[in-house]
C-alpha positions as CSV (number, residue, x, y, z in Angstrom):
1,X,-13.6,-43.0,4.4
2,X,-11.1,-42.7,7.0
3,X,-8.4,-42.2,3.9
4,X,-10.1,-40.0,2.2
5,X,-10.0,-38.1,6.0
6,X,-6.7,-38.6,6.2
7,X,-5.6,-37.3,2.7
8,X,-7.5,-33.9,2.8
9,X,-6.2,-33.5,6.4
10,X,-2.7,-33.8,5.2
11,X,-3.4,-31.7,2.4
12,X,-4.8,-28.9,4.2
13,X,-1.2,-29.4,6.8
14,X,1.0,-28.7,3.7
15,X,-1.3,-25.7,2.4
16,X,-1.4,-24.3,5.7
17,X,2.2,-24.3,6.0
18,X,2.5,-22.9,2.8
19,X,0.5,-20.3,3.4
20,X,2.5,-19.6,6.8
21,X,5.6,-19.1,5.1
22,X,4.6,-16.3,2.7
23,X,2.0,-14.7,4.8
24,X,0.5,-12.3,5.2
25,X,-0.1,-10.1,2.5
26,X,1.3,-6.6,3.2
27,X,0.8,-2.6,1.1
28,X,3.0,0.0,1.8
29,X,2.0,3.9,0.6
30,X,5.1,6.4,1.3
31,X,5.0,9.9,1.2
32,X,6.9,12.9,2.5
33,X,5.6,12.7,6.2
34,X,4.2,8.9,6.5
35,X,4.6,5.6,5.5
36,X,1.6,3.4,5.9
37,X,1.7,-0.6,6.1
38,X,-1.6,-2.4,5.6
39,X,-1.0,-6.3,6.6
40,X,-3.7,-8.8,6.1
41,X,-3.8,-11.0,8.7
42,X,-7.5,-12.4,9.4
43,X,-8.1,-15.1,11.8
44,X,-6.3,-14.0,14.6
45,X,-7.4,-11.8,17.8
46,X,-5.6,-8.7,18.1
47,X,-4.4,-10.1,21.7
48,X,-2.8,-13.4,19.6
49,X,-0.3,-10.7,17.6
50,X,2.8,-8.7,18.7
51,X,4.6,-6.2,16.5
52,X,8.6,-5.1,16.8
53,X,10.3,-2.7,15.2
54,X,14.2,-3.0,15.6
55,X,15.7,0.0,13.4
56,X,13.8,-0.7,9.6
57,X,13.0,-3.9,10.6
58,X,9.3,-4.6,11.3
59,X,8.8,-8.2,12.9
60,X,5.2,-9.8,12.7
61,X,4.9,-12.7,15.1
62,X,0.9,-14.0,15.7
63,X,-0.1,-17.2,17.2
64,X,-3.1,-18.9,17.8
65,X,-4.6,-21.5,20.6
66,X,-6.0,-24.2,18.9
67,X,-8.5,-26.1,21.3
68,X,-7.8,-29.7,21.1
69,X,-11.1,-30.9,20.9
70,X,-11.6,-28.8,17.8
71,X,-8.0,-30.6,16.2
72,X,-9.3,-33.7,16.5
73,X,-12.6,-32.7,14.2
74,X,-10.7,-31.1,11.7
75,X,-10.7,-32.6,8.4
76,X,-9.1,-29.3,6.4
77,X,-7.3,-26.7,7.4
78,X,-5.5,-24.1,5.1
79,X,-5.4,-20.9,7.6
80,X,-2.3,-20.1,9.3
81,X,-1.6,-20.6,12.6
82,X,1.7,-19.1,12.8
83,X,2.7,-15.9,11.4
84,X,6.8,-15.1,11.7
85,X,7.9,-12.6,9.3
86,X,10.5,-10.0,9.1
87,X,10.1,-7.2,6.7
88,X,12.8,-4.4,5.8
89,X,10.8,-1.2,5.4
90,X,11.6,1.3,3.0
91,X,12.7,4.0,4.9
92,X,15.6,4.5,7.1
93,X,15.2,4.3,10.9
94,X,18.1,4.3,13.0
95,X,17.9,1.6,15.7
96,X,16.4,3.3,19.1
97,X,14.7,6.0,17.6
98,X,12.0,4.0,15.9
99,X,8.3,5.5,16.5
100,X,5.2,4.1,15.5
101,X,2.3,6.8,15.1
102,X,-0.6,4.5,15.3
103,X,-1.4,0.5,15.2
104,X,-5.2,-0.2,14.9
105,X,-6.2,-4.0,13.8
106,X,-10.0,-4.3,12.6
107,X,-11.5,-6.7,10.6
108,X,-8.3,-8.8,10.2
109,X,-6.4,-5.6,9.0
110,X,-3.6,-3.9,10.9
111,X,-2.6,-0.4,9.8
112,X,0.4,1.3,11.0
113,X,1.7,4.3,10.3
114,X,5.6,5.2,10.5
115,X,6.9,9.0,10.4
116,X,9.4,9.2,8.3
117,X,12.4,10.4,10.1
118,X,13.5,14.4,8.6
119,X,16.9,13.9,7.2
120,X,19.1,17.0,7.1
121,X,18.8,20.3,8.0
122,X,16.4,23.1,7.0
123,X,18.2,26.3,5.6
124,X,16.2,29.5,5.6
125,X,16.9,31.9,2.4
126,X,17.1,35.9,3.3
């Protein structure tokens, strides 16, 4: 039995790291004002992840405290307990004037909201 233990643990390792690397899950609606980023990301406390944004660049870095007690009873485990992504958003931001409108995480979701920044100048016709 204590192979069989073994195998599914290491198994579960190698899925969880998998599932590190191209997690999480992330939408992204644009529109003339506003461009809203919904990122999956169940499992973690909204204390355990921290959000940059460095010119278009969005960094997603969440981490969880595994209790040591709880590692040694594991047997399987495919969640992540890492997240360290960087994604390039489709709108540009010029470094230092990024802005975030709103960041709210419920239920494993995080939804932010970016203005798009107004290129140009307006003319008024007479």
């Amino acid at each position: 039995m204590g192979l069989v233990k073994e195998v599914m643990k290491e198994i579960g390792n190698k899925s969880r790291e998998f599932y590190e690397f191209v997690l999480p899950p992330i939408d992204m609606h644009l529109d003339d004002e506003k461009l809203k980023i919904i990122i999956d990301i169940p499992g973690f406390s909204k204390e355990d992840v921290n959000l940059t944004l460095c010119g278009d660049i969005l960094s997603i870095k969440a981490k969880k405290i595994i209790d040591k007690k709880q590692d040694e009873k594991l047997i399987y485990n495919q969640r992540p307990n890492v997240i360290d992504k960087k994604i390039r958003l489709p709108i540009e931001v010029k470094q230092g004037e990024e802005k975030i409108e709103s960041a709210k995480y419920d239920n494993g979701i995080l939804t932010l909201i970016v203005p798009v920044p107004k290129r140009g100048k307006n003319i008024s016709i007479e």
